[in-house]
C-alpha positions in Angstrom: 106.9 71.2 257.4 109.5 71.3 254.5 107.9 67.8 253.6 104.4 69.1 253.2 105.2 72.1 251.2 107.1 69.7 248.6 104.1 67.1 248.6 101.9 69.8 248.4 103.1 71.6 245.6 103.8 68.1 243.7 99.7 67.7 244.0 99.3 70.5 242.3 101.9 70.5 239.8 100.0 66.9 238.7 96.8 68.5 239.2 97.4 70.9 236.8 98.4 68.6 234.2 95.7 66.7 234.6 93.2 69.6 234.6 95.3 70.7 230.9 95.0 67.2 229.1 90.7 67.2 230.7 90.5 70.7 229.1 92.2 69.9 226.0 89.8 66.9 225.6 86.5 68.9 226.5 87.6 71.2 224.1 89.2 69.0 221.2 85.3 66.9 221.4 83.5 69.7 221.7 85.3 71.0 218.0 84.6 67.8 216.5 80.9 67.6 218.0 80.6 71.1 216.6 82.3 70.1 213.2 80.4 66.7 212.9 76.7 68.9 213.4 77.7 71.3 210.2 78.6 68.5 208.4 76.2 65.3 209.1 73.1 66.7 207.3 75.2 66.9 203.9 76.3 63.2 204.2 72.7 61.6 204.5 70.8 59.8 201.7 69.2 57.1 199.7 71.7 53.9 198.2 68.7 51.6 197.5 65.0 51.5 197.3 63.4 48.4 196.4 59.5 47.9 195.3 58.7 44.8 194.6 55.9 43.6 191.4 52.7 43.7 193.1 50.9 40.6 192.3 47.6 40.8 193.5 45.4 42.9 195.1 45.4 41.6 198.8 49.0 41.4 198.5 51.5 42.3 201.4 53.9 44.2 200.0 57.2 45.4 201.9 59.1 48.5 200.8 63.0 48.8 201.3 64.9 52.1 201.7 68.3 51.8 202.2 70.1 54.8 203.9 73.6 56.0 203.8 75.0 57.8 206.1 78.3 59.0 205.6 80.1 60.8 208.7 83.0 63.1 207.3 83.5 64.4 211.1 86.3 63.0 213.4 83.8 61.8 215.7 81.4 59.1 215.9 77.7 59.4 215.6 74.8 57.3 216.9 72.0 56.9 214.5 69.0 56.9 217.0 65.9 57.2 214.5 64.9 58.0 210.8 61.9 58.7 210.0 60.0 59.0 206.8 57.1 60.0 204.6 56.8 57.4 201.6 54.5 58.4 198.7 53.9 57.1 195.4 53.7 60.3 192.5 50.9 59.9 190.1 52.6 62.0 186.7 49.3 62.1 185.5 48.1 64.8 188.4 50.4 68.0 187.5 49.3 69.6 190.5 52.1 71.1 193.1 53.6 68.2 195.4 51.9 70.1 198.1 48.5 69.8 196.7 48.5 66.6 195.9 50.0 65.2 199.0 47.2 64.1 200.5 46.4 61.6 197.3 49.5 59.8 196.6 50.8 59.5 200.4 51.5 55.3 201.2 52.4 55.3 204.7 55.2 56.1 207.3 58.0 54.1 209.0 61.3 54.3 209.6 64.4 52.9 211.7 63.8 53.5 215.4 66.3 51.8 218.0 64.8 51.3 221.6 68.8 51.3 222.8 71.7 52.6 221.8 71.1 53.3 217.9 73.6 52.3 215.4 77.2 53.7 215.2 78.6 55.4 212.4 82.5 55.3 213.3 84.8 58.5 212.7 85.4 59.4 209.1 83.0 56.1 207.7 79.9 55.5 206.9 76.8 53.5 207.6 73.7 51.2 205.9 70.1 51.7 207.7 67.5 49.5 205.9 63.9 51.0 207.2 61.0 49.3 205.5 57.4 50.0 205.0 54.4 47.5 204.8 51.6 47.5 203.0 48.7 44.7 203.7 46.5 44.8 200.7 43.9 42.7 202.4 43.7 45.5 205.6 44.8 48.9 202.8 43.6 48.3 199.7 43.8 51.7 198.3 46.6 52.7 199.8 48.0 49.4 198.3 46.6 50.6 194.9 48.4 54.1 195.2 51.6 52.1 196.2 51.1 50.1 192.9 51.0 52.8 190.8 53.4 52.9 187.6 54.2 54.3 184.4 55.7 53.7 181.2 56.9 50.3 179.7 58.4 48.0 181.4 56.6 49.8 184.4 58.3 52.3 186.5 57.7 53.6 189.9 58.1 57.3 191.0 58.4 57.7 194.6 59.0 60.8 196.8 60.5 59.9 200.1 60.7 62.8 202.6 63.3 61.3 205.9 64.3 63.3 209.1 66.8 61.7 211.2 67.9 62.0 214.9 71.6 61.2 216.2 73.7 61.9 218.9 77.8 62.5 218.8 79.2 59.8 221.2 80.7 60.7 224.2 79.0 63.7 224.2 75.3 64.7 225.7 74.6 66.7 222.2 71.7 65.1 219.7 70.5 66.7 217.1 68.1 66.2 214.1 68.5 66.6 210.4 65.3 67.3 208.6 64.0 67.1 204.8 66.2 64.1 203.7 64.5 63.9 200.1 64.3 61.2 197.2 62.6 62.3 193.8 63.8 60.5 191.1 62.8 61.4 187.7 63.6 58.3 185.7 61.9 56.2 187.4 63.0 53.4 189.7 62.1 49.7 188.1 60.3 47.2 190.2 62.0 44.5 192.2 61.7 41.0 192.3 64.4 39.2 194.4 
């Protein structure tokens, strides 16, 4: 019985251990999952946003907004959707963004992945193009508020307003980070690759 007392106690000695490094690791992710929610909604924004020259008026005319999504956490991430609001500010209405909303608004879009998202490793950073069309033959007006500019050469003044969902790998946690803004107030100048 000597035997099973020994083999006994030697299951539990390595049960033990095993049980300390499983907490240490629930515990050590669950920091980092912690730290990388306080910190992820600081380290989202705009790198690029392309318009291109409008030409006509039943042009199709595709919108690029390029995010950047840094991830100062020691955890990955997993970019599942941004979402956004594009509109096209008309400095000739001086009305409160809120009031005018409703008459410079272009359209919606967004990144949205059907699987697994896109990672953005430990301590990097990722790129997220998310484009919005425009069919001038199916929208012209919201085409014409799209083609709206000012100044010479001719600028563009868009307001972008982004949310984004993610979820911290190897964890069950997503979470959402909401009013991802872009205002610029010199203008960005039209593109033509």
């Amino acid at each position: 019985m000597i035997w099973f007392a020994k083999v006994a106690a030697a299951v539990l000695a390595v049960l033990t251990v095993l049980g300390g490094i499983l907490w240490v690791d629930v515990t050590g992710r669950y920091l980092a999952a912690s730290q990388a929610r306080t910190l992820v909604g600081e380290a989202v924004s705009y790198a690029d946003l392309r318009i291109p020259t409008i030409a006509s008026e039943d042009a199709r005319v595709t919108v690029g907004v390029l995010f950047h999504v840094a991830n100062p956490s020691p955890i990955a991430l997993e970019i599942r959707t941004i979402s956004y609001k594009f509109y096209m500010d008309n400095l000739l209405d001086t009305r409160a963004f809120v009031e005018k909303a409703d008459s410079i608004y272009v359209g919606s879009s967004g990144f949205f992945s059907d699987t697994e998202g896109q990672t953005v490793p430990a301590h990097g950073e990722g790129w997220i193009w998310a484009n919005l069309t425009v069919d001038g033959a199916l929208q012209p007006e919201t085409l014409s508020r799209l083609n709206r500019t000012f100044y010479d050469p001719p600028k563009y003044f868009p307001i972008i307003d982004a949310g984004m969902v993610y979820a911290i790998a190897g964890t069950s946690l997503v979470d959402r980070v909401l009013d991802i803004v872009f205002v610029t107030q010199s203008g960005v100048m039209p593109y033509d690759a």
